[in-house]
Steps between C-alpha positions, in 0.01 A plus 500: 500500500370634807425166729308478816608254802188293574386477836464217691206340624435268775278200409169473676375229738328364200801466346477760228786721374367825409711566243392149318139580539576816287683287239336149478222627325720584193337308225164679595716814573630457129101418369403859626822686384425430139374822301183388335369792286794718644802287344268470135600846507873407500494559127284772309435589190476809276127526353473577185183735588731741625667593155257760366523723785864488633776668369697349237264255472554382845352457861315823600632649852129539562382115532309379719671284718304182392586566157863517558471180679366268263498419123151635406417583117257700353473407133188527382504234276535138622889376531615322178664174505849437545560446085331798424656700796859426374420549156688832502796368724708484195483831387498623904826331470630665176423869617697404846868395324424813265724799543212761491448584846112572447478162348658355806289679700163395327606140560603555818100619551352217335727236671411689789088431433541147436713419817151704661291248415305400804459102461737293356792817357735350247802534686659181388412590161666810522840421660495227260526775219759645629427833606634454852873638428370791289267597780742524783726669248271781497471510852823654457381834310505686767483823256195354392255436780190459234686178416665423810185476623266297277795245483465494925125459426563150303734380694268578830264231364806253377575504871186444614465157353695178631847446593588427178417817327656696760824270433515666195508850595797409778654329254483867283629729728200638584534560846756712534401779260168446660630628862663793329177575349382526840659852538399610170404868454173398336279396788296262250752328385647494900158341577491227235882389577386448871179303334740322334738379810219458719394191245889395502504507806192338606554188259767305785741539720771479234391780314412695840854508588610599126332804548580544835890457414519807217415744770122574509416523791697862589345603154124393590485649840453898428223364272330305771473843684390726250219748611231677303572868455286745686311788367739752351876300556678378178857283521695764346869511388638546852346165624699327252798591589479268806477203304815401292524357178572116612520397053612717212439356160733433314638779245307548215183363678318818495405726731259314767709424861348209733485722829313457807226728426327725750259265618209794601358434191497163453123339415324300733589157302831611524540446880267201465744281239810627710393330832299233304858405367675576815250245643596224239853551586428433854321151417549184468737161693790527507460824627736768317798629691446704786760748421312559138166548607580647905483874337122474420387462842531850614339586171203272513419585808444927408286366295285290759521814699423748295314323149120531449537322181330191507755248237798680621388399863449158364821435331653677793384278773574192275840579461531575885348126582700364219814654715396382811592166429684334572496545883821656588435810193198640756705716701572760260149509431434535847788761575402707174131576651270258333268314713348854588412554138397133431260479771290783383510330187343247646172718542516640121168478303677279205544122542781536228716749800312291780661152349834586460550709847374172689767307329786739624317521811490135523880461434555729724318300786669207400888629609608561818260548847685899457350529203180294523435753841609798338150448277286439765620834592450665187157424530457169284227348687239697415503476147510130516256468686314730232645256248332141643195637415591623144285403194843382319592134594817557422561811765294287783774218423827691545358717796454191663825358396666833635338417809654209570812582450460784787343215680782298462732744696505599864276482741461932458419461146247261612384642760469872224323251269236433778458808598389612187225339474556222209402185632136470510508569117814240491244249680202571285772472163588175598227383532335670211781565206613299203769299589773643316409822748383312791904334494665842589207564782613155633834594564431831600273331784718253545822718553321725747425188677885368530698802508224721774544530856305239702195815558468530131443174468265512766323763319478328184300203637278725628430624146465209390831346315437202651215377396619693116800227549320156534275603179875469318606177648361416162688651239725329279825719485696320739781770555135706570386202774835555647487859569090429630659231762773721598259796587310261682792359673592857639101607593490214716806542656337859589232359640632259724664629876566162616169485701171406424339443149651720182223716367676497170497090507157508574384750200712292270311217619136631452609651207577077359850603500575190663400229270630722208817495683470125536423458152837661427701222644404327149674763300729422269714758554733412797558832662121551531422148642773543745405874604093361519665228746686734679217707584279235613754375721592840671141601501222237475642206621530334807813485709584084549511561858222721546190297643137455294282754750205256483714220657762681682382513886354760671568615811281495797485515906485111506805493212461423122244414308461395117238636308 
């Protein structure tokens, strides 16, 4: 594991460690990180609209990527109930534990179809039968990839139901044959093994590192990279000979080898279920071992670099956020050339690329001031910026969250942030955004506040953060109040030279900051009645020995006088 010595950072004068601000919002932190629509996609099934046009019965290289995605059906005629769809499970049964290989193959098919179904498949009902052993025993034909491969097709869809079902297929042996199926010769029945693990994989942890542990990963990369042939180039004979044979069957098993094939004329899903499955073997806490999954990273980002693919960009930038945590994994990333990549991600057409590149962007902001600087310098500002005002709530969240994490570093990165131009739509988000949203502005704000020279904080009030940060002396996060008081704290201390009246006291005062502030002293959470005391002592109140200007005397020619 490559590990990165964190830098030390000296607390503020309103007693704020930097590094804590970037941490003590971890439950929220945790809120955003979880993959809404992205981690449904964990698990996918094979649709069963797909059989009349692929070969063997199978996916077609030529789907759409939608279609490949979900579990779609086009029957014509309405789905039948469960009794009536497992009427001819029985026979389906018999023709499997025949010894005529086109009956096995036939029931392969129609187990195949019935695992397809789009609500509700009978996968319970089916490893209940018993058909699980006899499937993953013909996973094992490799001189049979007709079978081979509608036996991968059912037990795709067994593994993308619960934890349970896929039990049963680790229980089978099915994951090992499944990653030497990987390397097949026949680049449909490559495809579907990959299918396969990437539902393995994606069911836990557990079953992440199972698949992890047989070797995949070594296997999956040249897949990850394939490239569409040009005009006039074939993968001949020659360009095998660079890739060894890595599994011989054994003798007798026929004729077929499982050999990295030339990968220049691989199909588009091809590429797509490689780094969809390379991305599943990248998720998920406990993270998997550094050393298993370190040899991607080069990989993944080519294909940031050089991809125009939209899912393989996807699945590509998921697995590179899903590396970057935690913390101490970034510099690899970083070393290896990413953030250059990510950040122009960050302006791609597609909310499905947009998403996931803010996430490893975000990680990324949240490690070390190196590597939080090194962004700013690859240009991130000016995407996020483009991102507060996105249409997708989600994307206006995490730019903002991003934000405050590069607020919550040095006074540079603050001073970058500035620069940029961010915080008059900060200010009007606060004020105007959902609260979920108008959180991460908060601290965002509020960072800039603590950890900015005394001029930017200078320059804030005179856009108007002050008067943004009495209109959330309100709000009922506490932890939130807290990081509103402390910004305050550190504006005021700003504004004040030792002589004459603070301009920063005074707009927190016409702005009712002071009786909100007051009000605070009632709060039932101790640390913000004792920082709402503390400010009205340092700031609003009056000295004991100080005298009351209408009765202290005045003085004249003839001596003192009381008003």
């Amino acid at each position: 594991m490559v590990a990165t010595k964190p830098h030390a950072v000296p607390k503020s004068k309103g007693g704020i460690d930097a590094e804590d601000a970037r941490r003590r919002r971890e439950a929220s932190t945790i809120q955003i990180r979880k993959d809404k629509k992205e981690e449904g996609l964990q698990k996918r099934r094979r649709p069963a609209a797909a059989a009349a046009a692929a070969p063997y019965g199978g996916s077609s290289s030529s789907q759409p990527p939608q279609q490949a995605r979900t579990a779609t059906r086009s029957a014509e005629a309405p789905e039948p109930g469960l009794a009536e769809t497992l009427k001819s499970l029985p026979e389906d049964v018999q023709l499997l534990n025949s010894d005529d290989r086109g009956q096995q193959l036939e029931a392969c098919i129609r187990l195949g179809k019935l695992l397809s179904i789009e609500r509700n498949p009978p996968i319970a009902e089916i490893i209940e039968a018993g058909v699980v052993p006899r499937l993953v025993q013909f996973l094992h034909c490799f001189d049979d990839p007709m079978l081979a491969f509608e036996a991968a097709w059912a037990v795709t869809n067994v593994a993308s139901g619960t934890s349970e079902h896929t039990r049963v297929l680790l229980d089978n042996g099915a994951v090992p044959v499944l990653v030497q199926l990987a390397l097949h010769e026949d680049s449909n029945l490559r495809e579907q093994s990959m299918w396969a693990l990437g539902n393995i994989a994606g069911d836990s942890p557990r079953c992440r590192d199972l698949v992890l542990s047989y070797g995949v990963v070594p296997r999956l990369l040249p897949q990850c990279e394939c490239e569409q042939p040009r005009a006039g180039t074939s993968a001949g004979p020659s360009h095998l000979s660079s890739h060894p044979h890595v599994y011989q069957p054994p003798p007798g098993g026929g004729q077929a080898s499982l050999v990295a094939q030339p990968l220049l004329s691989a199909a588009p899903t091809m590429q797509r279920n490689a780094t969809w499955l390379l991305s599943n073997l990248c998720r998920g806490k406990p993270p998997p071992r550094w050393a298993l999954v370190e040899p991607t990273v080069p990989v993944l980002v080519r294909l940031l670099q050089r991809q125009t693919d939209d899912e393989v960009l996807t699945d590509a930038c998921w697995a590179i956020s899903y590396l970057s945590e935690p913390p101490e994994r970034i510099a690899p990333l970083v070393e290896a050339g990413a953030i250059l990549p990510l950040v122009a991600l960050l302006s791609h057409t597609m909310p499905s690329v947009q998403t996931p590149a803010l996430r490893a962007v975000g990680n990324i902001a949240a490690g070390t001031a190196a590597q939080a600087a090194a962004l700013i310098a690859g240009g991130a500002l000016g995407p996020l910026q483009r991102l507060l005002s996105t249409g997708k709530k989600e994307l206006r969240k995490e730019a903002a969250w991003m934000l405050s994490n590069l607020t919550a570093g040095d006074r540079e990165q603050v001073a970058a942030v500035c620069a940029a131009g961010v915080v008059p739509k900060l200010l009007d988000m606060a004020a105007h955004e959902e609260y979920e949203i108008k959180k991460e502005v908060v601290y965002a704000l509020c960072n800039a506040c603590c950890f900015g020279s005394a001029q930017i904080a200078c320059g804030l009030a005179q856009l108007g953060i002050v008067v943004r940060l009495c209109d959330l002396l309100e709000l009922p996060d506490a932890s939130l109040l807290l990081a509103v008081l402390e910004a305050l704290e550190a504006l005021l201390r700003a504004g004040g030279d030792g002589f004459g009246i603070n301009p920063h006291a005074r707009l927190v005062d016409e702005a009712g900051g002071c009786e909100k502030i007051e009000a605070l002293q009632m709060h039932e959470n101790p640390e913000v009645f004792e920082k709402a005391q503390a400010l009205l002592e340092a700031f609003f109140g009056a000295d004991e020995d100080e005298e009351d200007p209408l009765t202290a005397p005045l003085a004249t020619a003839e001596g003192f006088s009381f008003g």
